[in-house]
N, C-alpha and C positions, 0 to 999 in steps of 0.2 A: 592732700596729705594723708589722709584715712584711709582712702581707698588704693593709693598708688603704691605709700612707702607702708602703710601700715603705725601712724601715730595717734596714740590716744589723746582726744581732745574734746573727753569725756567731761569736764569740769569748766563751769565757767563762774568769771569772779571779776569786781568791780574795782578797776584801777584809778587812779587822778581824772579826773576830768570827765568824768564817765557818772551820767544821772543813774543807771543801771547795772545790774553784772551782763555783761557783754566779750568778754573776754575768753576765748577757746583755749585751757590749756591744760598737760596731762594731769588725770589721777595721782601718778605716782612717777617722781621724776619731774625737772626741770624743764620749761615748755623749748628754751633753744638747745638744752641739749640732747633732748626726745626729737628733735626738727635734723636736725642738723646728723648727727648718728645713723637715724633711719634713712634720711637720704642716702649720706655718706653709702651705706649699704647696699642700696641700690646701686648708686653711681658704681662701684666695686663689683658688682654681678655682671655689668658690661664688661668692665674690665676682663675678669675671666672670661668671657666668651672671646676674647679679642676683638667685641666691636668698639672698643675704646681703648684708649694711650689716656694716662696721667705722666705727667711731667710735675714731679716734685722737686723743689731747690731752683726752681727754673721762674725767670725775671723776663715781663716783654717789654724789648728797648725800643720798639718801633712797628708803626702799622705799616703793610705795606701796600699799595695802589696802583692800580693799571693807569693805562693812558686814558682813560675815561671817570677815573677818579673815584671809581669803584675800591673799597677795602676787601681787598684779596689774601688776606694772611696775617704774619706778624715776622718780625725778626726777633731771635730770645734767647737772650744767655743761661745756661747751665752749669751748678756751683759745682765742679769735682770732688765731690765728698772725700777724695783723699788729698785733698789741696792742690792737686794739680792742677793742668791749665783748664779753664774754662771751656764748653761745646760750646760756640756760637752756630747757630741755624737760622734758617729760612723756612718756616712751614706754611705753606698753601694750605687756601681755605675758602670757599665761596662767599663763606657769612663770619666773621668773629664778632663774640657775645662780650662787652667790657661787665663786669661782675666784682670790683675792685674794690668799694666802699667809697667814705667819704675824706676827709681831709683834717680831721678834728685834732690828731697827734704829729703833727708837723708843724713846730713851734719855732724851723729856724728862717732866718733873713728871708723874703723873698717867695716863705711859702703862702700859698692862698689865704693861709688864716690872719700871718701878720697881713699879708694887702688888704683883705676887707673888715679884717675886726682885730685891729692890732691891740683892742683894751682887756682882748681877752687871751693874750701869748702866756699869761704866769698859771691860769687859770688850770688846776688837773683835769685830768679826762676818761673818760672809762672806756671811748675808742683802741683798740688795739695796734700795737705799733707800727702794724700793716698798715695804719688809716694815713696814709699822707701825700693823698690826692695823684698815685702815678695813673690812676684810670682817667681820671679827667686829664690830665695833659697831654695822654695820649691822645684822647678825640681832639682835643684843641688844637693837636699837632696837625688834622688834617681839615681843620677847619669848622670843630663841631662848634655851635653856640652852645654859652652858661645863661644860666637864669637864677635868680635867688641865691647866686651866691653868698650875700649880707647874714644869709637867715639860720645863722649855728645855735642847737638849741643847747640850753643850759638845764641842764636835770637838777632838780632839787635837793637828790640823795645820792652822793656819792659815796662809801664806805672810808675812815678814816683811819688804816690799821695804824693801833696803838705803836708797833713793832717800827715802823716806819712812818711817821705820821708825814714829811715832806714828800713823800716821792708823788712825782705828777700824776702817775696811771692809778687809778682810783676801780676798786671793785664795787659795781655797782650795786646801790639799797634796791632792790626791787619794791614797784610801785605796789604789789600785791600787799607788802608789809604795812603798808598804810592802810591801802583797802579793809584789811581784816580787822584794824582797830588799832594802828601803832600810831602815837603821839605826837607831836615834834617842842619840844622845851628849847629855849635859850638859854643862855649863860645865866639869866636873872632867874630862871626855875620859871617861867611863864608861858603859857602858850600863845602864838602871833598871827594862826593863820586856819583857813578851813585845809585842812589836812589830805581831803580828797579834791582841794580844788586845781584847778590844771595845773599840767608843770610849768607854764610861765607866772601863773598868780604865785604859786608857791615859794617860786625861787625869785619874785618881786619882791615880797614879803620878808625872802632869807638877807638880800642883800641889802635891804631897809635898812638893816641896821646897822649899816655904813654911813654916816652921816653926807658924804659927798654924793653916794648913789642916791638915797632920800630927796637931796636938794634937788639935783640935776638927773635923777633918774640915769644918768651915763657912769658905766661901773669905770674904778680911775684903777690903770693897771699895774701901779705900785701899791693898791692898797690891798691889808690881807683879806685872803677870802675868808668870812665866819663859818665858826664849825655851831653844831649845834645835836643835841640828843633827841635819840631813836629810842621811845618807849615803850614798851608793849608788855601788856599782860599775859599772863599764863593763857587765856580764854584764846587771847589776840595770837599766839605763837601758835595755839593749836592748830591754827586756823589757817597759817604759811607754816607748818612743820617740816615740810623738805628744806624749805628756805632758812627756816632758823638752824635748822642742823646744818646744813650747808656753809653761812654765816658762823656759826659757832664753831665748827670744825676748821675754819678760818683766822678764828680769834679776832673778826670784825664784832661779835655780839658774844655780851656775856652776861650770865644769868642771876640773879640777884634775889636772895630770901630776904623777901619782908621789906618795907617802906625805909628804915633807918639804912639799909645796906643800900639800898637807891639813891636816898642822899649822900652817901658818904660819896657813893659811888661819881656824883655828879657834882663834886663837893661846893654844895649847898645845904645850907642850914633844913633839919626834917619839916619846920612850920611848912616852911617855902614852897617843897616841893609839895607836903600835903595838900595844903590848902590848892595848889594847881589843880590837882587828883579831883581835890573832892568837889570844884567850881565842872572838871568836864561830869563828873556820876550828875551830878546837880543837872547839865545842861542837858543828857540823853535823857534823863527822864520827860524832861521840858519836850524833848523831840529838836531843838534849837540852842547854836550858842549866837555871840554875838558876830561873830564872822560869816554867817552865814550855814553853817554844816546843818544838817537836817538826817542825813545816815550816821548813826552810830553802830558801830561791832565792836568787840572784843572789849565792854566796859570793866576798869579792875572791880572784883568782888571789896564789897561792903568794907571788910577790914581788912584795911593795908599792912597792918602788922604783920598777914600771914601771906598775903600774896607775891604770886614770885612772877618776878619781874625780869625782861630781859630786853637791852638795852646796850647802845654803842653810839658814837661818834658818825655823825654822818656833815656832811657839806655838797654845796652846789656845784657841778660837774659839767664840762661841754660832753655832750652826748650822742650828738646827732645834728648830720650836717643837711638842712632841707634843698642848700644849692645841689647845684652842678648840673651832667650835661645836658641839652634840652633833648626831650623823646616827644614821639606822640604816641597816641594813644596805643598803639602796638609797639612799640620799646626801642622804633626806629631811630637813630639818633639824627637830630638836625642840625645842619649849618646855621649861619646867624641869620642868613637870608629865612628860615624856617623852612629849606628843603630837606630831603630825605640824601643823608649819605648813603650813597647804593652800599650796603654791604656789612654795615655795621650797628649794632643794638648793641643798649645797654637794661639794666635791668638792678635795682635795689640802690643803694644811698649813694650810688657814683653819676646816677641821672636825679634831678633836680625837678621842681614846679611841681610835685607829686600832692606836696602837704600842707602848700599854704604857707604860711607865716608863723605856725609850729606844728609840729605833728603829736598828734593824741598818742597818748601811750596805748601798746597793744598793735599799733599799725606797722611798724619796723618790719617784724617778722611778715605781715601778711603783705606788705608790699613787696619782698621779695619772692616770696610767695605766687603773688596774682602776678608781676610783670615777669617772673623766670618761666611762669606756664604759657603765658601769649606769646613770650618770643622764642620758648621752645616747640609750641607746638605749630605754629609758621613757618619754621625754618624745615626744608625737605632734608631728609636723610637718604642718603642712595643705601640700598640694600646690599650688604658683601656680603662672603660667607666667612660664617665663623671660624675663627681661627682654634680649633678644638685640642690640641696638644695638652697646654696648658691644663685648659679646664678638667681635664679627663685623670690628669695625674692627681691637680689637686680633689676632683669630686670621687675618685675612688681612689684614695690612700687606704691603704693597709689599717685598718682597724688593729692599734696598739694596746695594752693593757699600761694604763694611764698609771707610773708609781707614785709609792706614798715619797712624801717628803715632811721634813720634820721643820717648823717654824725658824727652827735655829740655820737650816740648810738654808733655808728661803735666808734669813738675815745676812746671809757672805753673799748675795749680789745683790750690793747695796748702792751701786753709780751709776753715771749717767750710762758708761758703758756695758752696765750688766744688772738690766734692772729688773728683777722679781717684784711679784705683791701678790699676797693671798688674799681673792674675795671669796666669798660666800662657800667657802672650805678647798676652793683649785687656786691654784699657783697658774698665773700666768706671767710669761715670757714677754716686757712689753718695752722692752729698748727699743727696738726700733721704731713703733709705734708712738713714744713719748714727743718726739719730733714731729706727728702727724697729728695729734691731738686737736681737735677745734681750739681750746679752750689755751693753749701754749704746754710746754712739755713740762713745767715746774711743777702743776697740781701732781703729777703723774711722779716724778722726781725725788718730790718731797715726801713719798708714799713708799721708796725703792727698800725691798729690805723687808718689811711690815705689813701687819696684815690692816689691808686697806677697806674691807667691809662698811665699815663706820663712814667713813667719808663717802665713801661709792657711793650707798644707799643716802644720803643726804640731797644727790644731786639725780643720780639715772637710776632708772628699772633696771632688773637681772636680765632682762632680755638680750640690751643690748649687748651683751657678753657671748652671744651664739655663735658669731663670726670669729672669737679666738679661742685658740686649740689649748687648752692648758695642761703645763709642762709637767704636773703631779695635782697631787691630793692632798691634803695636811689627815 
């Protein structure tokens, strides 16, 4: 990732389950949206040259196979952005790569989650709506085997927005927020649990206090899931400051002067949550609480009266699916027999057996990572020539005198279909783009109009802003 796409992963920091900091992620900027972007950038640089096609809007309905049962292609429909009829095609291919995800946000009759873990269909998720297993049924369609299907993990911190507190798709608390020193309280103003211990102790711990899950350990999926409070000191925010601004620019986490605005905030009586406070300052000295935790960061300073505290709702989340299809150790996908499907790999949470019985935090990203690099650099590419048209018109455009524009100008292309934002003093033109976003086009949407700075800098570097041309200056 350093050396190919150019991502900083200058910083490392200790997540759940992790004795140490061991964890690669940028100085400045978000580590999937620094991952993700700088690829993107890459992948795009082929594009211009024409040794690559992207197909966006575009859905594959079927692999297709020779008479030796080799995957040779795909069949795949294409949305008509102006509503019209659909492209259906056939594209040949020697090798197709499945890259799809996992199956975590597919909560209806029939899908993979109700057949193997029907106790968790009510349960939110931080999976994206794209999660709903069409990568896996396509290899199953030609015979791939699953493995570990059973094994959907449950994250401990899922974001609770106050604004919508029902909706299933949950913005995920990042594990770092704990690492640096953030808290977890229940309803009683107590703490339950070692903070940095895995995400399955954690979220054992969270849904304990459902009396059915305690008995039987089996979560009963009429019962609600418990929310519980994200607390963190001023010391502890410094510490994930992309991530709090990020969060806060979100209205998942909000900031709170002084000890009495924390309880109000959590409303519970101020003894309650004091004396919480002052039993963990007690146990960091000690080096030990009673749960086991031995690393403490981000302790609140001495007098809670003046410390500022920031703090939100968070709850237990399906996160990450450890099934699906079986590979081996080069990303090949196998039948159930454990032969090698001629022609087809997969690569990140749509193949399965990778993690065990749950995956450590921090491994997500580098598993896609390590298997998209062995099954890209295995697969041969025939060398064309460039198709240079394109690239030539865009890499020598007319150097234009970039106009001013006035904040107010920027604010009339305020919708989906004409969407400005000013960062860091340029106006960029990102309608089209909103729809292309890793992240969904809403972040970007709800920005349309306004100058977006503040948020930007919460989540990416100014870097990544190189590849768009912006439309003025403010």
């Amino acid at each position: 990732l350093k050396e190919r796409v150019g991502v900083d992963l200058s910083m490392l920091a200790q997540l759940g389950g992790h004795g140490h900091k061991r964890t690669h992620r940028p100085s400045s900027g978000m580590v999937g949206a620094e991952v993700i972007y700088n690829i993107q950038r890459a992948v795009k640089s082929y594009e211009k040259t024409g040794n690559l096609q992207m197909l966006i809007d575009t859905r594959v309905t079927k692999l297709v196979r020779n008479e030796e049962g080799a995957v040779v292609g795909v069949e795949a429909v294409t949305k008509d952005p102006k509503g019209g009829e659909n492209n259906t095609q056939t594209i040949m291919a020697p090798n197709v790569v499945l890259a799809t995800g996992g199956f975590a946000s597919d909560r209806s009759m029939g899908s993979y989650l109700e057949h193997y873990r029907p106790e968790l269909m009510r349960m939110p998720a931080t999976a994206g709506e794209f999660s709903t297993g069409d990568g896996i049924a396509l290899g199953t369609s030609v015979g791939a085997g699953l493995v570990d299907m059973e094994k959907v993990q449950v994250h401990p911190t899922g974001w609770v927005d106050p604004k919508d507190p029902t909706n299933p798709g949950k913005v995920l608390s990042g594990e770092l927020m704990r690492g640096v020193g953030g808290i977890l309280i229940n309803r009683s103003g107590k703490r339950f649990c070692n903070e940095l211990g895995t995400r399955a102790y954690v979220t054992d711990k969270m849904l304990s206090h459902d009396s059915h899950y305690e008995q039987t350990q089996k979560w009963n999926v009429s019962s609600e899931v418990p929310t519980f409070s994200l607390v963190l000191s001023s010391s502890a925010a410094e510490g994930a400051k992309k991530h709090v601004d990020h969060y806060m620019n979100k209205g998942l986490l909000v900031k709170l002067e002084g000890l009495k605005e924390l309880a109000n905030w959590m409303d519970l009586p101020l003894y309650v949550v004091r004396d919480t406070l002052r039993e963990y300052q007690r146990d960091s000295v000690k080096g030990s609480d009673k749960w086991g935790k031995t690393s403490f960061s981000g302790i609140p300073q001495k007098d809670l009266g003046t410390e500022v505290f920031y703090a939100g709702t968070v709850t237990p989340v399906l996160h990450y699916c450890m099934g699906g299809l079986t590979i081996d150790k080069e990303g090949s996908v196998l039948d159930e027999d454990k032969n090698i499907i001629p022609g087809l790999h997969a690569a990140g949470e749509v193949s399965g057996g990778v993690h065990g019985d749950n995956r450590l935090g921090g491994n997500s990203l580098l598993e896609c990572t390590v298997f998209g690099t062995i099954v890209g650099k295995k697969l041969p590419i025939k060398p064309r020539q460039p198709v240079q048209q394109l690239s030539q018109l865009r890499n020598e455009k007319e150097k234009m005198q970039i106009p001013k524009i006035t904040i107010a100008e920027v604010g009339q292309h305020n919708s989906e279909e004409d969407c400005w934002i000013a960062i860091h003093g340029k106006v960029y033109d990102l309608t089209e783009f909103a729809e292309e976003h890793p992240a969904g086009p809403e972040s970007i949407l709800e920005l349309a109009g306004q100058d977006g700075t503040e948020a930007f800098e919460a989540v990416h570097s100014e870097g990544i802003l190189e590849d768009f041309d912006p439309v003025g200056i403010l």
